[in-house]
PDB file of N, CA, C and O in Angstrom:
ATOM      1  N   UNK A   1     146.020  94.625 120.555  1.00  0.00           N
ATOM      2  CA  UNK A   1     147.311  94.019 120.594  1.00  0.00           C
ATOM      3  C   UNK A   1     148.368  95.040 120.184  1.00  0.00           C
ATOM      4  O   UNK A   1     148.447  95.454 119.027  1.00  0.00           O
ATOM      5  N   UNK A   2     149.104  95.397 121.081  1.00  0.00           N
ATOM      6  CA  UNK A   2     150.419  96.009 121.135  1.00  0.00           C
ATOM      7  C   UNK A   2     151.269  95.584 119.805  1.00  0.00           C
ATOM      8  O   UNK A   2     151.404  94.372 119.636  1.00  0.00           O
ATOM      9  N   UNK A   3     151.962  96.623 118.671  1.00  0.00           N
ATOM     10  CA  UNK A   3     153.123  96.227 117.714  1.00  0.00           C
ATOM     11  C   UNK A   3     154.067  96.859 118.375  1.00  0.00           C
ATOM     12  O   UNK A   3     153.920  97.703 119.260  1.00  0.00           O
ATOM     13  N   UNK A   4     155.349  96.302 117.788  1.00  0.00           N
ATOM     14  CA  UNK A   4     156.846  96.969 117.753  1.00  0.00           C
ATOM     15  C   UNK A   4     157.497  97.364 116.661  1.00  0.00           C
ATOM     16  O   UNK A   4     158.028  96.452 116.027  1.00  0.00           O
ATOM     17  N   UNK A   5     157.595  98.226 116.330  1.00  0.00           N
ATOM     18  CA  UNK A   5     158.375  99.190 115.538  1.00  0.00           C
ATOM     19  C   UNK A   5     159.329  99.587 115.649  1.00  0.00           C
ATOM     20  O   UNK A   5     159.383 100.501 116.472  1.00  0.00           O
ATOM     21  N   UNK A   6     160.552  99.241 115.008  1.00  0.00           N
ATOM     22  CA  UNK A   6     161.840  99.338 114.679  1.00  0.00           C
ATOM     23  C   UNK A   6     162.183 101.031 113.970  1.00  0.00           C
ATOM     24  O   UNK A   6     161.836 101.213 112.803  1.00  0.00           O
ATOM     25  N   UNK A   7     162.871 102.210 114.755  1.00  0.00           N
ATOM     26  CA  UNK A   7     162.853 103.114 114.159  1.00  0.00           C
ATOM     27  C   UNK A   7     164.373 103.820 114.205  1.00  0.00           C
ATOM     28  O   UNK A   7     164.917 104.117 115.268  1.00  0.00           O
ATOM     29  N   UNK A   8     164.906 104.016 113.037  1.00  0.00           N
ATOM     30  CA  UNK A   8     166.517 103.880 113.065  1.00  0.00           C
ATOM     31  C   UNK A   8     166.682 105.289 112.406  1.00  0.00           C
ATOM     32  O   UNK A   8     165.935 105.509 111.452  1.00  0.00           O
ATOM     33  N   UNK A   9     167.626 106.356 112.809  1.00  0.00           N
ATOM     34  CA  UNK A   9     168.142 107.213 112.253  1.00  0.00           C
ATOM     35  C   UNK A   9     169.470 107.128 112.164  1.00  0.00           C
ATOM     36  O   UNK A   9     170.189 106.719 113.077  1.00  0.00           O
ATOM     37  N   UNK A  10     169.901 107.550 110.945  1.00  0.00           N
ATOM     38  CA  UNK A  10     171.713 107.996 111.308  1.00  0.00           C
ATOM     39  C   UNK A  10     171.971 108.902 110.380  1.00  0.00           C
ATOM     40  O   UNK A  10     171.952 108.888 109.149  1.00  0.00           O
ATOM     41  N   UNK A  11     172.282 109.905 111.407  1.00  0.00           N
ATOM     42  CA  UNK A  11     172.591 111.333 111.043  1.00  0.00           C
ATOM     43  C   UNK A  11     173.547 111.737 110.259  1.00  0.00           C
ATOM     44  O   UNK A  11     173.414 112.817 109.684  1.00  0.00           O
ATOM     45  N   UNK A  12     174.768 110.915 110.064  1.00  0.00           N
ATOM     46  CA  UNK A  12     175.855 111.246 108.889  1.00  0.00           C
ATOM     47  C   UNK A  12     175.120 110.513 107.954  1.00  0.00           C
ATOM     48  O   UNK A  12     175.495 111.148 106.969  1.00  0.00           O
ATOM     49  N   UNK A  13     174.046 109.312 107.301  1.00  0.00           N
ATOM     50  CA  UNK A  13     174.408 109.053 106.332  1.00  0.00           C
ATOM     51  C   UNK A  13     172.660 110.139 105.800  1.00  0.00           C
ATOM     52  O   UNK A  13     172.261 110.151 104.636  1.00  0.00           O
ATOM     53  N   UNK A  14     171.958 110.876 106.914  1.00  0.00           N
ATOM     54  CA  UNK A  14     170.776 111.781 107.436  1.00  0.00           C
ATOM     55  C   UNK A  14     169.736 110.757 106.517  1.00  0.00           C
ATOM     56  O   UNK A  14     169.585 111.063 105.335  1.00  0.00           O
ATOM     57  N   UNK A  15     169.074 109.637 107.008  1.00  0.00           N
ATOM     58  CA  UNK A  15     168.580 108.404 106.897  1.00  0.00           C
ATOM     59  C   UNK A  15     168.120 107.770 107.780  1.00  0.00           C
ATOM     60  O   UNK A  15     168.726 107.076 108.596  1.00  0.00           O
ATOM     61  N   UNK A  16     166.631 108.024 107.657  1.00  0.00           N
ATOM     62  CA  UNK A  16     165.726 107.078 108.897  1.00  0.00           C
ATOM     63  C   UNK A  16     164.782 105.819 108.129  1.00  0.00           C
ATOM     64  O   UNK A  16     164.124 105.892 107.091  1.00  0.00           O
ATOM     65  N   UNK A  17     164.956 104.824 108.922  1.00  0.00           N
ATOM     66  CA  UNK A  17     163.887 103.734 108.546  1.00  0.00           C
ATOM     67  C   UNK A  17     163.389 103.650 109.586  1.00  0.00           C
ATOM     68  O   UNK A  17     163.850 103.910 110.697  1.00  0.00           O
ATOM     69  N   UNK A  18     161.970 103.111 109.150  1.00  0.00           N
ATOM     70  CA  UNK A  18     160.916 102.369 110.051  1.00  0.00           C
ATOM     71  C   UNK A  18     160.733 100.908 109.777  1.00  0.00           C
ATOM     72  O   UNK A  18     160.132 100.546 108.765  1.00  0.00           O
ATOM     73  N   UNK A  19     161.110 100.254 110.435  1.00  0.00           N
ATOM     74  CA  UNK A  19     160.912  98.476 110.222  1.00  0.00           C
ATOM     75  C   UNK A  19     159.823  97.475 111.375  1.00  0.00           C
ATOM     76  O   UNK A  19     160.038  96.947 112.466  1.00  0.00           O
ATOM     77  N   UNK A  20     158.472  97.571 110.372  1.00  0.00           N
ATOM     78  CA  UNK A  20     157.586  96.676 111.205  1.00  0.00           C
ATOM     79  C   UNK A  20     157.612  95.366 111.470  1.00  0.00           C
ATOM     80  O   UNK A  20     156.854  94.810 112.265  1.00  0.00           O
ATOM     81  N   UNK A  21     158.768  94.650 110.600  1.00  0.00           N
ATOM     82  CA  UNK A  21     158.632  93.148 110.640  1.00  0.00           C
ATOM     83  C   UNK A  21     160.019  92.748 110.264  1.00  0.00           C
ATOM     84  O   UNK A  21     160.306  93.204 109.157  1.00  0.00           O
ATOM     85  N   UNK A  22     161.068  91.985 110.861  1.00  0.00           N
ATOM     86  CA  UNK A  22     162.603  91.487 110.475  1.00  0.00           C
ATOM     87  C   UNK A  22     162.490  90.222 109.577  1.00  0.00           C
ATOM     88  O   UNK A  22     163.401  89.400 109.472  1.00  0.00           O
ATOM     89  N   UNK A  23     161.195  90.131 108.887  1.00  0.00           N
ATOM     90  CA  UNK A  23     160.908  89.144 108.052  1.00  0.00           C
ATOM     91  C   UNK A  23     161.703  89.788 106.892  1.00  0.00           C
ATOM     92  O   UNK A  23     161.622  90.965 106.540  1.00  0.00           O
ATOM     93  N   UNK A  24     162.736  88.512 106.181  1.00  0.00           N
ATOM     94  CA  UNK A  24     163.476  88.930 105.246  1.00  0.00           C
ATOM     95  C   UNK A  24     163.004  89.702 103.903  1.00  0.00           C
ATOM     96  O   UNK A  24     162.272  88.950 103.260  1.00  0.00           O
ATOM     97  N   UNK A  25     163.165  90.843 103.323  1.00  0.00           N
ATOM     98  CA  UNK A  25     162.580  91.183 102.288  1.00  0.00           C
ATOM     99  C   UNK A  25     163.962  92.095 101.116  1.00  0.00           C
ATOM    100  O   UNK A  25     165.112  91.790 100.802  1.00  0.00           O
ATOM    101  N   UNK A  26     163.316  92.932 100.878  1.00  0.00           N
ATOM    102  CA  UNK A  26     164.295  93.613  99.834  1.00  0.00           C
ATOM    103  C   UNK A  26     163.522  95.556  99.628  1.00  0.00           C
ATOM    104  O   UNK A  26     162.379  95.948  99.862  1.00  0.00           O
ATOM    105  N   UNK A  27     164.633  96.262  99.164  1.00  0.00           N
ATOM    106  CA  UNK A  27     164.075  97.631  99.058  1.00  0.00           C
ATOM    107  C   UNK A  27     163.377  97.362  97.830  1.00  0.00           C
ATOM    108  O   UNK A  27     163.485  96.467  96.993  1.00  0.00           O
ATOM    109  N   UNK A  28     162.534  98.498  97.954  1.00  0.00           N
ATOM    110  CA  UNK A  28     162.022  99.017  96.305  1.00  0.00           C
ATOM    111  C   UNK A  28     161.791 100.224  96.291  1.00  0.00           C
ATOM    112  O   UNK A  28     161.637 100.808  97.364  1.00  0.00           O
ATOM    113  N   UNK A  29     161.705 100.934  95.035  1.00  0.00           N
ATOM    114  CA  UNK A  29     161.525 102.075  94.908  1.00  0.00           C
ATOM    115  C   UNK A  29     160.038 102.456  95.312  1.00  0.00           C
ATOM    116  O   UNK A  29     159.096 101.664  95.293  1.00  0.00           O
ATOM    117  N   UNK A  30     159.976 103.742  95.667  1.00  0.00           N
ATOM    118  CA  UNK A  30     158.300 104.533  95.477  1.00  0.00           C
ATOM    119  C   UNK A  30     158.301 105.530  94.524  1.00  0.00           C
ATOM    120  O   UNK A  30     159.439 105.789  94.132  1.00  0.00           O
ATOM    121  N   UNK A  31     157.650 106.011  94.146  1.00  0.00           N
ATOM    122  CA  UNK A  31     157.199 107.366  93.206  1.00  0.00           C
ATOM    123  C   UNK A  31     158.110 108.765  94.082  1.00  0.00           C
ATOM    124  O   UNK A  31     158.849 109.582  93.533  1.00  0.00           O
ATOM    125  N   UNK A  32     157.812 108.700  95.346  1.00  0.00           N
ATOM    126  CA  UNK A  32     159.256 109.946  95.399  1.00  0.00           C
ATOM    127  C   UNK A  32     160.354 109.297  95.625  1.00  0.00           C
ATOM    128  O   UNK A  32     160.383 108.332  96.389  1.00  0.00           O
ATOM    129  N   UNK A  33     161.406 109.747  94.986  1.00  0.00           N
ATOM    130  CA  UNK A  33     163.021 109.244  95.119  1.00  0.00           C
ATOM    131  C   UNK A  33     163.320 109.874  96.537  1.00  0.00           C
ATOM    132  O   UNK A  33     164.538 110.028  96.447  1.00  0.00           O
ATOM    133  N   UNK A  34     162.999 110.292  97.676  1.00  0.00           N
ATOM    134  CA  UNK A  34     163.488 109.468  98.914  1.00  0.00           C
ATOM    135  C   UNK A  34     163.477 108.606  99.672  1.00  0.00           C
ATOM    136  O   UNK A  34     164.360 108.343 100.489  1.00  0.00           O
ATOM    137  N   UNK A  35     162.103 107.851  99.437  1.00  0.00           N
ATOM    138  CA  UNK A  35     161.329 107.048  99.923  1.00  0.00           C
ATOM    139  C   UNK A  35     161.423 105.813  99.405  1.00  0.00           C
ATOM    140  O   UNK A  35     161.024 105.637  98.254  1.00  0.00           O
ATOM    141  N   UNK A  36     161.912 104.841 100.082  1.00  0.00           N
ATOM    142  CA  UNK A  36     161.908 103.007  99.798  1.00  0.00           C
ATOM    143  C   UNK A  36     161.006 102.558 100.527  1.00  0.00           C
ATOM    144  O   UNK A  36     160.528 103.240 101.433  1.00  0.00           O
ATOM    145  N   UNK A  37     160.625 101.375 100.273  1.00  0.00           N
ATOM    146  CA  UNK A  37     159.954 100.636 100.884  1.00  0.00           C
ATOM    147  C   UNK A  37     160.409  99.009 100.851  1.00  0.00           C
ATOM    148  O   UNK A  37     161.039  98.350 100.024  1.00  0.00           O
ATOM    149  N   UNK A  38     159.803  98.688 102.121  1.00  0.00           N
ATOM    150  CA  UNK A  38     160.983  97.424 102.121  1.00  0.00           C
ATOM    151  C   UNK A  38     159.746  96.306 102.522  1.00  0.00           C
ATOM    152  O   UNK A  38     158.923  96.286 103.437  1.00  0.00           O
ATOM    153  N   UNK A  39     160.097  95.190 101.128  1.00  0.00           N
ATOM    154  CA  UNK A  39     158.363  94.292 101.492  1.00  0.00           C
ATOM    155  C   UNK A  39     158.757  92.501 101.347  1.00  0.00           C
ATOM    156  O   UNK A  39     157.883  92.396 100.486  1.00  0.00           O
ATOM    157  N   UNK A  40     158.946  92.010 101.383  1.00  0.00           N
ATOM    158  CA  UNK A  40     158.948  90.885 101.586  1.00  0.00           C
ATOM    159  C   UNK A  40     158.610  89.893  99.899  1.00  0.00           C
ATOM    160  O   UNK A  40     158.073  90.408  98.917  1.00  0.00           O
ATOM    161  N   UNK A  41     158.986  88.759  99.959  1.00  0.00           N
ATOM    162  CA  UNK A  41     158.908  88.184  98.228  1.00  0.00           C
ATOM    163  C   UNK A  41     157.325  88.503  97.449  1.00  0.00           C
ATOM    164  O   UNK A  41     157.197  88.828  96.269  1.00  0.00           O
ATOM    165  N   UNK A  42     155.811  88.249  98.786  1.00  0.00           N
ATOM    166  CA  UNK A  42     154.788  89.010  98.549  1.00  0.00           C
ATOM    167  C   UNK A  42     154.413  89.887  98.333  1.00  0.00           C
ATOM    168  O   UNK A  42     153.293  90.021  97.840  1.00  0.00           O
ATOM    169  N   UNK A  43     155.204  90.854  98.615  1.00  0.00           N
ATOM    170  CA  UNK A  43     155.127  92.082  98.351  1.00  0.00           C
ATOM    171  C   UNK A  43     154.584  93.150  99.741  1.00  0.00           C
ATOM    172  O   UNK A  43     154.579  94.376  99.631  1.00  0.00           O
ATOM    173  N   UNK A  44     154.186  92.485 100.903  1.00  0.00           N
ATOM    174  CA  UNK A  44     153.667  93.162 101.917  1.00  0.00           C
ATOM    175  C   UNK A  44     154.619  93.951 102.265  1.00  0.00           C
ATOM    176  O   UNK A  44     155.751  93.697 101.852  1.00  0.00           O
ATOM    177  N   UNK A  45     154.423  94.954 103.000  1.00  0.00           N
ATOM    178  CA  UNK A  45     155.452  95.935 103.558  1.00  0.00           C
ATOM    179  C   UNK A  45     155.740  95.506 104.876  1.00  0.00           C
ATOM    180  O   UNK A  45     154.961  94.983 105.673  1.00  0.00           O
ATOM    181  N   UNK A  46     156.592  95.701 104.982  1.00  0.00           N
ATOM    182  CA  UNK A  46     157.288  95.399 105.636  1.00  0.00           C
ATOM    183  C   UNK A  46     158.596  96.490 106.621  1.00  0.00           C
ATOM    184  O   UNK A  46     159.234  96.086 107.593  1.00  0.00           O
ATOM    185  N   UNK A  47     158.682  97.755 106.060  1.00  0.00           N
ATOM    186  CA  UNK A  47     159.324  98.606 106.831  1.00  0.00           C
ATOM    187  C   UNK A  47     158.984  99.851 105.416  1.00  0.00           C
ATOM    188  O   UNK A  47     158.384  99.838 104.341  1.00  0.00           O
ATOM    189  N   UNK A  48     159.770 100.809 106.222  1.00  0.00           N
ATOM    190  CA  UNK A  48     160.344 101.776 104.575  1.00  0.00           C
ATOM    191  C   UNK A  48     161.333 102.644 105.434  1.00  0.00           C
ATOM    192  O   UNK A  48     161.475 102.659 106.657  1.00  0.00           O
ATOM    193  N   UNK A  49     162.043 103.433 104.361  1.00  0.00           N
ATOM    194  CA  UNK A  49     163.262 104.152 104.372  1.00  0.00           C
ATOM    195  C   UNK A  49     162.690 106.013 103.967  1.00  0.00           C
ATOM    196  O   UNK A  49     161.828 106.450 103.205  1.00  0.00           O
ATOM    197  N   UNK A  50     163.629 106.656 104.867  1.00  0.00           N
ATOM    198  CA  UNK A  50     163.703 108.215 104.016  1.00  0.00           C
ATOM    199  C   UNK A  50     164.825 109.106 104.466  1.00  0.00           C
ATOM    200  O   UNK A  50     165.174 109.680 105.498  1.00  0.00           O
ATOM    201  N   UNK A  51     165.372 108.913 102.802  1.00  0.00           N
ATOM    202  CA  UNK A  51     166.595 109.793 102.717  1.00  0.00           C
ATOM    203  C   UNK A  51     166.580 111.501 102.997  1.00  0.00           C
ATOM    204  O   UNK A  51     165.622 112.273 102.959  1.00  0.00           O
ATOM    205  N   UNK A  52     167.725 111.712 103.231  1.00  0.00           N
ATOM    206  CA  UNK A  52     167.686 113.300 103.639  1.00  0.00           C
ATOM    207  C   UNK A  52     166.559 113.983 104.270  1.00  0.00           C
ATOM    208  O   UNK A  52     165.900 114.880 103.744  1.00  0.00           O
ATOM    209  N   UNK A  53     166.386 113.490 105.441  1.00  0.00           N
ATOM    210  CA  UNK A  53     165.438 113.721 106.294  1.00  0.00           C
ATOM    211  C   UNK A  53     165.377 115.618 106.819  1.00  0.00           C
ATOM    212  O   UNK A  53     164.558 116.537 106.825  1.00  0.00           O
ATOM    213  N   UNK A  54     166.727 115.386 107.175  1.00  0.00           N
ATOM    214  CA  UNK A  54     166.497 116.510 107.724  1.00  0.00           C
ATOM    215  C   UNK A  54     166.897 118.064 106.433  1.00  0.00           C
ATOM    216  O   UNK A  54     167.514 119.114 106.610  1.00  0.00           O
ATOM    217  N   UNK A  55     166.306 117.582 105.418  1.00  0.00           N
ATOM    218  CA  UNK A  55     166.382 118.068 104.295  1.00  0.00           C
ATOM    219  C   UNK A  55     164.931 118.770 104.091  1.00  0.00           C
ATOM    220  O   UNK A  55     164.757 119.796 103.432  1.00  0.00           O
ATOM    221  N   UNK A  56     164.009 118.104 104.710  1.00  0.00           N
ATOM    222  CA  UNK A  56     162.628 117.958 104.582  1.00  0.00           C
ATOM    223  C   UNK A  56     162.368 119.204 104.778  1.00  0.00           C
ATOM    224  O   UNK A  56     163.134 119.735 105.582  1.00  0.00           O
ATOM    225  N   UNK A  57     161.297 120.093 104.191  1.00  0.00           N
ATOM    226  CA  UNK A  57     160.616 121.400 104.388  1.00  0.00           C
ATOM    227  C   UNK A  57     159.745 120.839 105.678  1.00  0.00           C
ATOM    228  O   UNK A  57     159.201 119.735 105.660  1.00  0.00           O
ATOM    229  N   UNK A  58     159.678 121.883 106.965  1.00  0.00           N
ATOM    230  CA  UNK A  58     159.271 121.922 108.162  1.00  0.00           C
ATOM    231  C   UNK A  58     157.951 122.350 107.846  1.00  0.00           C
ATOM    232  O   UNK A  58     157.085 122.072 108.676  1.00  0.00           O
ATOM    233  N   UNK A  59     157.588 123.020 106.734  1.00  0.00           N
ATOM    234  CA  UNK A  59     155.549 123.268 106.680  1.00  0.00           C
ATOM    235  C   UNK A  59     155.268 122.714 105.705  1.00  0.00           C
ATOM    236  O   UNK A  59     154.137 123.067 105.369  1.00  0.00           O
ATOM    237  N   UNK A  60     155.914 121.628 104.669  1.00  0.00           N
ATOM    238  CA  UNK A  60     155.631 120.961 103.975  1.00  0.00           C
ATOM    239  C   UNK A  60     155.124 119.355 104.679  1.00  0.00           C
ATOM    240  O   UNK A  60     155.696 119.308 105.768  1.00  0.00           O
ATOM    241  N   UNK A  61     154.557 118.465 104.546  1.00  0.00           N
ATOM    242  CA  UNK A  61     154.616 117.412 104.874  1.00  0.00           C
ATOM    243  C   UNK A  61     155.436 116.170 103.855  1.00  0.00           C
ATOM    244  O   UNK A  61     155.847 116.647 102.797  1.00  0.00           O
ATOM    245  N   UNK A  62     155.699 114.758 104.036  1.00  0.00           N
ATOM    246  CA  UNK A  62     156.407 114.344 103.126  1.00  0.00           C
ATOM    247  C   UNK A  62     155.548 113.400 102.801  1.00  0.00           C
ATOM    248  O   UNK A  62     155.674 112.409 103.520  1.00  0.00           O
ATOM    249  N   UNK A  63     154.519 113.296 101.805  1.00  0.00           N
ATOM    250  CA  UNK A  63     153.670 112.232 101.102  1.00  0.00           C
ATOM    251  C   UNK A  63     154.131 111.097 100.236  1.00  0.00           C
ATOM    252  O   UNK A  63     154.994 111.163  99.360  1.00  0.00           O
ATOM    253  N   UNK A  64     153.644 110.358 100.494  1.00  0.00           N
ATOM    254  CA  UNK A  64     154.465 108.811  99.747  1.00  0.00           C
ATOM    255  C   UNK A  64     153.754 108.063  99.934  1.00  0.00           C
ATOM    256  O   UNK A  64     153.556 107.865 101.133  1.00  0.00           O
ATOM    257  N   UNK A  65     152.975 107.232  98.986  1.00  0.00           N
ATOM    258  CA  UNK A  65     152.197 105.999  99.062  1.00  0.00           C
ATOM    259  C   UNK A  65     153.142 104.939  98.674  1.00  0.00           C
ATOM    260  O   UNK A  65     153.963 104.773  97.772  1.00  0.00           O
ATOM    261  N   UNK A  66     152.617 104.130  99.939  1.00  0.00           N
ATOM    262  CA  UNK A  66     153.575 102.759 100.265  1.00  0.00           C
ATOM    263  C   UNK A  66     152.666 101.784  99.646  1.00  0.00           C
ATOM    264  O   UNK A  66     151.534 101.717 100.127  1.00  0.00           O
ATOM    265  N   UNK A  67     153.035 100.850  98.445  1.00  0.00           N
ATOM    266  CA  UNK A  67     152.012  99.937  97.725  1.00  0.00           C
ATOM    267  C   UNK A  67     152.248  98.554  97.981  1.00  0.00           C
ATOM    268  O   UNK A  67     152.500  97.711  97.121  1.00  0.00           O
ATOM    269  N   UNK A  68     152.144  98.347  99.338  1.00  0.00           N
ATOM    270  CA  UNK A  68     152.191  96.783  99.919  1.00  0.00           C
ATOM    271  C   UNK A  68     150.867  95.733  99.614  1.00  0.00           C
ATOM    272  O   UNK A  68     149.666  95.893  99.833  1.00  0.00           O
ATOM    273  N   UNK A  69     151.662  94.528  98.980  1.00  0.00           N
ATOM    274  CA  UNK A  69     150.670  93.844  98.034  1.00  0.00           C
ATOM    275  C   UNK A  69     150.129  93.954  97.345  1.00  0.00           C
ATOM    276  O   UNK A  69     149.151  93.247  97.103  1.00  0.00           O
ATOM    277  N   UNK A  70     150.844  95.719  96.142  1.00  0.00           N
ATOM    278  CA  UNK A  70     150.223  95.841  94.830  1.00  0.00           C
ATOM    279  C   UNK A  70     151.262  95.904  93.654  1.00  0.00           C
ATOM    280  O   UNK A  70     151.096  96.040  92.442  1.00  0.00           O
ATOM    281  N   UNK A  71     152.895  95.697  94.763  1.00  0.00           N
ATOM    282  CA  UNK A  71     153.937  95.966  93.644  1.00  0.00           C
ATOM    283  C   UNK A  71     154.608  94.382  92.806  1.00  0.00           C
ATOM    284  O   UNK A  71     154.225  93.261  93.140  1.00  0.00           O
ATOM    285  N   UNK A  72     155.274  94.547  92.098  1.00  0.00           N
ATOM    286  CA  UNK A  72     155.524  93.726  91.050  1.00  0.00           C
ATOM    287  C   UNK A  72     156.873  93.117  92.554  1.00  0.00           C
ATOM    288  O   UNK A  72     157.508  93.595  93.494  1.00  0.00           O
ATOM    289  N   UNK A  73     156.619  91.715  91.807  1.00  0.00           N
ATOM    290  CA  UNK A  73     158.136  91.096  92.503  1.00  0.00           C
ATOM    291  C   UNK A  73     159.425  91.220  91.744  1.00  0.00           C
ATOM    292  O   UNK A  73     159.468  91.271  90.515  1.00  0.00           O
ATOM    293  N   UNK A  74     160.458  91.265  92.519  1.00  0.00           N
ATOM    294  CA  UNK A  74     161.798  91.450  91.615  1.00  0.00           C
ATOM    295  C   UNK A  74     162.680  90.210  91.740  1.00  0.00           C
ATOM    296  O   UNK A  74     163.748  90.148  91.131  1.00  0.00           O
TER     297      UNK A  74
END
């Protein structure tokens, strides 16, 4: 079964999200400060965010564990 993935850049504010589901949720932080994640009142994920993209080291990769259905509700 085929998904759709929502994938948004904008270059002045240099900010891309990925959004798997328009089910209402809220940001949260991750362990690196560019990286949000966006999960729903359960906590599932639901999309995520990354700031200053094109900031990113080109032989570095950008690691971030996304903790859908292990983070605290807010």
């Amino acid at each position: 079964m085929a998904e759709r993935v929502k994938v948004w850049f904008d270059p002045e504010a240099d900010f891309l999200e990925v959004i798997f589901s328009d089910t209402p949720g809220y940001m949260r932080e991750t362990e690196n400060d560019a990286v949000m994640e966006r999960v729903d009142l359960e906590g599932n994920l639901l999309g995520f965010s990354i700031l200053g993209v094109s900031q990113l080291a080109q032989s570095k990769p950008l690691i971030a564990e996304l903790l859908s259905g292990k983070g605290s509700v807010a």
